[in-house]
C-alpha positions in Angstrom: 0.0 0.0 0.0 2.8 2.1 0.7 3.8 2.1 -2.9 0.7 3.5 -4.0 0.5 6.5 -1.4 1.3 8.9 -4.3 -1.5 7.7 -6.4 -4.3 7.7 -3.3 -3.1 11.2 -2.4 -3.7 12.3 -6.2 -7.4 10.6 -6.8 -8.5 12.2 -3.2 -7.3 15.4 -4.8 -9.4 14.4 -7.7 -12.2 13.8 -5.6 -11.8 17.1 -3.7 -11.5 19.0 -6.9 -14.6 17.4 -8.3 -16.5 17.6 -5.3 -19.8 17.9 -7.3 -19.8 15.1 -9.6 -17.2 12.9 -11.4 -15.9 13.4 -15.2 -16.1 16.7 -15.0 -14.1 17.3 -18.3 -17.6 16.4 -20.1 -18.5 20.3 -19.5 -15.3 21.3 -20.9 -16.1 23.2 -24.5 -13.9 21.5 -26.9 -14.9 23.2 -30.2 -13.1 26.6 -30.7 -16.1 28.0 -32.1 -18.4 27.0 -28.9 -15.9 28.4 -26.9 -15.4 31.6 -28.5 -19.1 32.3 -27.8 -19.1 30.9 -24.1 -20.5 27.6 -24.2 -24.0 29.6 -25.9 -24.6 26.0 -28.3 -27.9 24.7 -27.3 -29.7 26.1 -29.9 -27.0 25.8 -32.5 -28.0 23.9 -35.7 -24.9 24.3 -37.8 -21.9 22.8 -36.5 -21.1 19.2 -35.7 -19.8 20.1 -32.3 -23.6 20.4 -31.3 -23.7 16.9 -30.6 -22.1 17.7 -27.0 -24.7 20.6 -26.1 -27.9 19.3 -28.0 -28.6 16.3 -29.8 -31.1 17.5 -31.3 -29.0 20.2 -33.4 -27.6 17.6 -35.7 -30.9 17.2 -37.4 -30.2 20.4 -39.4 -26.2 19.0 -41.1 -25.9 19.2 -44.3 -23.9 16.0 -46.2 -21.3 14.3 -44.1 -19.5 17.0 -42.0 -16.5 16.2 -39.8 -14.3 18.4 -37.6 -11.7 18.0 -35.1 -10.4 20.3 -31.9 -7.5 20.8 -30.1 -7.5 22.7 -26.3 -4.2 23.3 -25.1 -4.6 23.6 -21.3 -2.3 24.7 -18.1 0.6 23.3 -18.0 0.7 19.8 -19.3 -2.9 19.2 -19.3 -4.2 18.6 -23.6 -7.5 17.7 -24.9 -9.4 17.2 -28.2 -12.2 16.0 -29.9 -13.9 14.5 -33.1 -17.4 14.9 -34.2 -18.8 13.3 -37.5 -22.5 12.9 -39.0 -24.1 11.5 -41.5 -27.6 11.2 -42.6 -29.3 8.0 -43.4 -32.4 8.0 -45.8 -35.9 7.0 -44.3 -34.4 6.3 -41.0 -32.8 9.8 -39.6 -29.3 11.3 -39.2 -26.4 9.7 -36.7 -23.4 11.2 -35.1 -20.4 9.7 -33.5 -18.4 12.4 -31.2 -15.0 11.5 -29.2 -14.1 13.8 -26.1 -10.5 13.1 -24.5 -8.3 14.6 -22.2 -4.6 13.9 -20.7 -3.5 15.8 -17.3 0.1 14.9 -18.1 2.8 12.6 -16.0 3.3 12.7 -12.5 6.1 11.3 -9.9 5.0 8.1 -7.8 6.5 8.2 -4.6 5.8 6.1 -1.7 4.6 7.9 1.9 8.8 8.6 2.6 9.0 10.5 -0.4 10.8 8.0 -2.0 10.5 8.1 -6.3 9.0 5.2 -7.6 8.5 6.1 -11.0 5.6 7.8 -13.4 1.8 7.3 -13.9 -0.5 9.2 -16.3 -3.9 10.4 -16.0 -6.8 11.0 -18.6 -10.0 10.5 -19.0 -12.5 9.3 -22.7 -15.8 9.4 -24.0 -17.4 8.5 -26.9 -20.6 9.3 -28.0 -23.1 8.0 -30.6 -26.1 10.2 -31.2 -29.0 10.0 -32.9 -32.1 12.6 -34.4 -35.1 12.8 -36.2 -38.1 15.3 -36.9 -41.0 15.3 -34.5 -43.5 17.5 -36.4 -42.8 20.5 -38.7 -40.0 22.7 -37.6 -39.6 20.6 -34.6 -36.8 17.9 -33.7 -35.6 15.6 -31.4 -32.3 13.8 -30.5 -30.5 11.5 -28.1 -26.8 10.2 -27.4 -25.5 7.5 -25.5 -22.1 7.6 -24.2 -19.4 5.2 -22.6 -16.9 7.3 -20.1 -13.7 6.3 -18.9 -11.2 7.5 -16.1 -8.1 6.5 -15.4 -5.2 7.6 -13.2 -2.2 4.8 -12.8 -4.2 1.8 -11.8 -6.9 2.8 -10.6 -10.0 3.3 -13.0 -13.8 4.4 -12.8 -16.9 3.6 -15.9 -19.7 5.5 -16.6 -22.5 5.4 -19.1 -24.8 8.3 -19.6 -27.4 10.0 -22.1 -28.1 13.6 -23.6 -31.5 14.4 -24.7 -32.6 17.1 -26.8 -35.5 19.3 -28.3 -34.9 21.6 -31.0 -38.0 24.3 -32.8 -37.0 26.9 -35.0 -39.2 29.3 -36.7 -37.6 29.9 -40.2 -39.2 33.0 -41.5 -38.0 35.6 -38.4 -34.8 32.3 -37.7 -35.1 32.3 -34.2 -34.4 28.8 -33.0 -34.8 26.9 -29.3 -33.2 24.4 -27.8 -33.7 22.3 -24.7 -31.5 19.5 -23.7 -30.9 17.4 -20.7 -26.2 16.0 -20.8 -25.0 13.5 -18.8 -27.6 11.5 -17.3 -26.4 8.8 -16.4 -24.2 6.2 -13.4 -21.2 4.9 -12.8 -20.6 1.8 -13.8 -17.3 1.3 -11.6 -16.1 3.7 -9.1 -12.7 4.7 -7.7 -13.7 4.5 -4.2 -16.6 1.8 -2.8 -19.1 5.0 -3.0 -19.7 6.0 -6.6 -20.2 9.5 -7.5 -22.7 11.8 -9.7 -22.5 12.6 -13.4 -22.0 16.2 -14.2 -25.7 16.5 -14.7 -26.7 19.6 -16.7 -29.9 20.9 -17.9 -29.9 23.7 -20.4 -32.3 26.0 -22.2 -31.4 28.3 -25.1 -31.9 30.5 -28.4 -30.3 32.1 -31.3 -31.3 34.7 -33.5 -30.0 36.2 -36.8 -30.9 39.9 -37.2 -32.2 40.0 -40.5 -30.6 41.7 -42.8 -27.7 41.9 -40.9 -24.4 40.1 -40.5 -25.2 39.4 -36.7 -25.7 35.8 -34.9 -26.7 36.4 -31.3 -27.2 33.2 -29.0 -28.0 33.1 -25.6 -28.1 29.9 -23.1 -29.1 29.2 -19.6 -27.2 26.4 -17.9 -27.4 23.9 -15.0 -30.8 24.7 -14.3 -31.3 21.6 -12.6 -28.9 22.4 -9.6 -30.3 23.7 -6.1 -30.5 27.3 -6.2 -31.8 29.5 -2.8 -33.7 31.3 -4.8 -35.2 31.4 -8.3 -33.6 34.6 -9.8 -30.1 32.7 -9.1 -30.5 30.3 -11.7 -30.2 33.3 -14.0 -26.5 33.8 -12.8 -25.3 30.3 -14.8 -25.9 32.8 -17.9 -23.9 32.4 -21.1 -24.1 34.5 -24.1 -22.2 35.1 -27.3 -22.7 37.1 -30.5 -20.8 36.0 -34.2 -20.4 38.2 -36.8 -19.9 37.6 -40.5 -18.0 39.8 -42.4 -17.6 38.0 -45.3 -18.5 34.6 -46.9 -15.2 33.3 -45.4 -13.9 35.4 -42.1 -16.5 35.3 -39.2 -15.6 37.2 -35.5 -16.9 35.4 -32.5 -17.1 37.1 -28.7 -18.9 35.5 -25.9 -19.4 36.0 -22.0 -19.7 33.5 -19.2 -21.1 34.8 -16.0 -20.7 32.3 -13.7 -17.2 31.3 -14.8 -16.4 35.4 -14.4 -17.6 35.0 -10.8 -15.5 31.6 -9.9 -12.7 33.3 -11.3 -12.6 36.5 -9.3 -8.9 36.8 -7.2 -9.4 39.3 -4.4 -11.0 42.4 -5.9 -9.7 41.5 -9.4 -11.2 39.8 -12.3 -9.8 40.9 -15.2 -11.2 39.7 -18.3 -12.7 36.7 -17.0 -15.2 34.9 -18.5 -14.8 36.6 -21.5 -14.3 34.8 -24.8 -13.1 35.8 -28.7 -12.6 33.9 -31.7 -12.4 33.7 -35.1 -13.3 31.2 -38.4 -12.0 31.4 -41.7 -12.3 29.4 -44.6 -9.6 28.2 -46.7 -10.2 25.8 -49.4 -13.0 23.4 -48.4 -11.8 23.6 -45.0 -12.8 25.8 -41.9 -10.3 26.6 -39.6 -11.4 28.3 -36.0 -9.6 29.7 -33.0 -10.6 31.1 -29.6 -9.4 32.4 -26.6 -10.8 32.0 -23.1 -9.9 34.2 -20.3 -9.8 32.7 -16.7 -8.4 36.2 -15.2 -5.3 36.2 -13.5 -5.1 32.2 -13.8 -4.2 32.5 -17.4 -6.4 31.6 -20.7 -7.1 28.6 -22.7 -6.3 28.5 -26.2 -8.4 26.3 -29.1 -7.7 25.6 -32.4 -10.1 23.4 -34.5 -10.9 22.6 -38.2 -13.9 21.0 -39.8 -15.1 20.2 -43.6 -17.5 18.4 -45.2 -17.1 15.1 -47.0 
C-alpha cells in the first residue's frame, strides 16, 4: 500500500477538486467556435460540435460533415475531440463524437517520499447520437455515451445519455433548444461510494438579425442544480454574438457569467469569463480559434478545423 500512497493522495485530490460530480471534463467546451461564444450551443444547428450541447441540433447538417479540436490547457494538461455525421435516408441522421483529455505525468513516490516512477492520467468518452423530426419545424435527438477515467491503476466507468428538443421558426430564424447532458451512473467507481455525473440541464436560443451580418445566441445552464432562490439560476448565464463579415472570415465574442464570478482573485477579475474567436475558410476547410480568459489564472487557447465530405 505504501507504494501506492502517491497515487491515493492524487485521486483524493481528484475527488476534492470534483467535489460535485465525477468526469467533469464532459463540460469542458472543446470546439473553438463553442468556446469563443461561451458555451452559448444549445440552440446551435450548424456545427457538428452540437452533438455535446444538444442532440437535437444535428438534425439540421448538411452531407457528411466532420471536424476536429484541439484545447491546449495549463501546463501539461491537452484535450481534443472529433465529431462526425451523417444522414441515413428514411431512417434519420447519426453522429459519433470522441471527447479526450490527458492531465500529463506525475512522480510516484511512496509515503517517505521516495520516487518510484511515473503514472499518467486521462480521461475518454465516446458518443453516438441520434435525431429525427418530431412535427414540422420541430426535432428531437439522443446520445449515449461510454466514459472512462483513469489515473495509474486505478480506474472508474460510466455510461450516460443527452436528450434534446430543438423548434426553429424559419421566417424571423429564431431557433430553441432544450437539452438534458449527462444522465447517467457509474458503472465502476474509484472509491466503494460511486459518484454523480455532471448533470446539466440547459435552455437556449439564437437569432440572426435579419438583414444583418449578426448571430446572437443566448443559453441558460445547469438549471437543474439547487438554487436559494429562483432569480439565481439566472446567474449560470452564457451568451455570445458571431459576426460575418464576409462569406469566409467570421468574429466570435462570448461571456460566461458564472465562470467570471469563480474566477474572481481578491477584488480583481480581469477579463474573466470573457471569450473571442475567429473562423476562416480556406479551401473546403474551416479553420477556427478562440481564446478563453480565466483572469489572473491565465487563458485557454483552441484551435479546431472541420469540412464536409
Amino acid at each position: 500500500m505504501r507504494r501506492y500512497f502517491g497515487i491515493l493522495i492524487l485521486l483524493s485530490t481528484f475527488s476534492l477538486l470534483y467535489a460535485q460530480s465525477l468526469f467533469e471534463f464532459l463540460r469542458l467546451d472543446m470546439s473553438p467556435r463553442a468556446a469563443a461564444l461561451a458555451g452559448s450551443y444549445v440552440a446551435n444547428n450548424d456545427d457538428p460540435n452540437v452533438i455535446f450541447y444538444n442532440p437535437a441540433g444535428i438534425n439540421f447538417l448538411k452531407d457528411r460533415p466532420a471536424s476536429f479540436s484541439f484545447l491546449k490547457h495549463f501546463v501539461d494538461i491537452n484535450s481534443a475531440s472529433l465529431t462526425y455525421s451523417q444522414e441515413f435516408e428514411e431512417i434519420g441522421r447519426f453522429g459519433v463524437g470522441v471527447q479526450y483529455i490527458n492531465y500529463g505525468s506525475f512522480t510516484e513516490a511512496d509515503a517517505n517520499g521516495n520516487k518510484l516512477g511515473e503514472f499518467g492520467a486521462g480521461e475518454f468518452a465516446f458518443t453516438i447520437g441520434y435525431g429525427n423530426k418530431l412535427e414540422e419545424n420541430f426535432y428531437y435527438g439522443a446520445n449515449i455515451k461510454f466514459i472512462y477515467s483513469g489515473i495509474a491503476d486505478y480506474s472508474s466507468t460510466g455510461i450516460a445519455m443527452d436528450l434534446g428538443l430543438h423548434y426553429e421558426i424559419p421566417e424571423n430564424e429564431w431557433n430553441f433548444g432544450f437539452s438534458i447532458l449527462n444522465f447517467g451512473t457509474q458503472l465502476s467507481s474509484y472509491f466503494d461510494e460511486k459518484e454523480d455525473l455532471p448533470l446539466d440541464i440547459r435552455v437556449g436560443v439564437t437569432k440572426q438579425l435579419a438583414h444583418t451580418p449578426f448571430k446572437f445566441y443566448l443559453s441558460l445552464n445547469r438549471l437543474n442544480e439547487n438554487y436559494e432562490n429562483f432569480g439565481d439560476r439566472f446567474k449560470q448565464i452564457t451568451a455570445g454574438a458571431e459576426i460575418k463579415f464576409s462569406g469566409s472570415l467570421r468574429i466570435r465574442l462570448g461571456y460566461d457569467n458564472e465562470r467570471r464570478k469563480d474566477y474572481k482573485i481578491g477584488a480583481s477579475t480581469g477579463l474573466a469569463g470573457f471569450n473571442i474567436g475567429v473562423g476562416f475558410n480556406v479551401s473546403d476547410y474551416t479553420v477556427d480559434y478562440s481564446f478563453s480568459s480565466l483572469g489572473s489564472i491565465g487563458a485557454l487557447h483552441r484551435f479546431g478545423i472541420s469540412t464536409t465530405f
